[in-house]
C-alpha positions as CSV (number, residue, x, y, z in Angstrom):
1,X,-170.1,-27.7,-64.3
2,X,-172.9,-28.7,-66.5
3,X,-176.5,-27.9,-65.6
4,X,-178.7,-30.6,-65.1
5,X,-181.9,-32.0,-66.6
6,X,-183.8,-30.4,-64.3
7,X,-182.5,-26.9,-64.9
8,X,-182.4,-27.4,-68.2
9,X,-186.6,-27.5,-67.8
10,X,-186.6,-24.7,-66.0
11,X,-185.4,-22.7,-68.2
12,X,-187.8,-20.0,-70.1
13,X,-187.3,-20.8,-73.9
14,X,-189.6,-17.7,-75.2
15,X,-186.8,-16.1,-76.7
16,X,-184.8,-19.4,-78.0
17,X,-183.3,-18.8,-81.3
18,X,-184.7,-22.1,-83.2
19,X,-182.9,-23.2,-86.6
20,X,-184.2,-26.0,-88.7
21,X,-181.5,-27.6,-90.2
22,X,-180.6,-26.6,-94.3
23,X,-180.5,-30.3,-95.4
24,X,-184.8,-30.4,-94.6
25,X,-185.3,-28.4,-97.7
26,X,-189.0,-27.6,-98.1
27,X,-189.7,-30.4,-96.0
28,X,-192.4,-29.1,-93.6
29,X,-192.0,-32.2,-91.4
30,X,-188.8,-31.5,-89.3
31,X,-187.3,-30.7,-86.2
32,X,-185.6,-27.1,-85.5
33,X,-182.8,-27.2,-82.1
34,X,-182.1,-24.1,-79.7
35,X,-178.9,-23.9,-78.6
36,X,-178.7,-23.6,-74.8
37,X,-175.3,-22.7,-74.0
38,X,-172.5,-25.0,-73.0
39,X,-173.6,-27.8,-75.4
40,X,-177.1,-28.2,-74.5
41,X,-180.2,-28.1,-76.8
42,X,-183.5,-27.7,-77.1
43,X,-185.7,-30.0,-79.5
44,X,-189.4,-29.1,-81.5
45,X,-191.3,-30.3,-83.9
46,X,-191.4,-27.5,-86.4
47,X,-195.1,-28.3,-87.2
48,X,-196.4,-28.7,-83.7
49,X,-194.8,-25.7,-81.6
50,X,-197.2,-26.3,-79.0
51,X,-195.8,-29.3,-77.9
52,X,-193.3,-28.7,-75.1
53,X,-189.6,-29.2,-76.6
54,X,-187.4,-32.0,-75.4
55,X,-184.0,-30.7,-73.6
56,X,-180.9,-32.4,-73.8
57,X,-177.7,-32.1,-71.7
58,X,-173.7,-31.7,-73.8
59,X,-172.9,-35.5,-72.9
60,X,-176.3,-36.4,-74.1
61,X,-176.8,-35.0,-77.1
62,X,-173.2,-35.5,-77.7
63,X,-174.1,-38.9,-77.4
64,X,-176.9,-39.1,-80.0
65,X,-174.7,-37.4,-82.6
66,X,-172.2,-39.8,-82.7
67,X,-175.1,-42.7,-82.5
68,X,-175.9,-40.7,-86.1
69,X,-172.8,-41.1,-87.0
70,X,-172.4,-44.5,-86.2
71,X,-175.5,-45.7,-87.8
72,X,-177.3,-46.6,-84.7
73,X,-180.4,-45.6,-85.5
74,X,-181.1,-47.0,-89.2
């Protein structure tokens, strides 16, 4: 069973393991993703860490990869 959006706030993120993705190169304006477990993710901004990250379910951010993908979004 997946958890839900609202477990997925719950959750402490102190020690979250947060990778910015290779293709940003120096780039300091980018986003860096936790993994959760079970598909779900965690979403900063690598320049403001003191905003609270956004937290996505599997189906979701399943969802907005394939929207990538697709093209959705350009």
């Amino acid at each position: 069973m997946q958890e839900g959006k609202a477990g997925l706030y719950a959750r402490d993120l102190t020690e979250a393991r947060w990778v910015k993705s290779s293709k940003s190169g120096y780039l300091p304006e980018c986003v860096e993703v936790a993994d959760l477990g079970g598909g779900a993710v965690a979403i900063r901004d690598s320049e403001n860490k003191d905003l609270p990250p956004l937290r996505f379910t599997a189906q979701e951010w399943t969802a907005f990869r394939e929207g990538v993908r697709e093209g959705e979004f350009g």
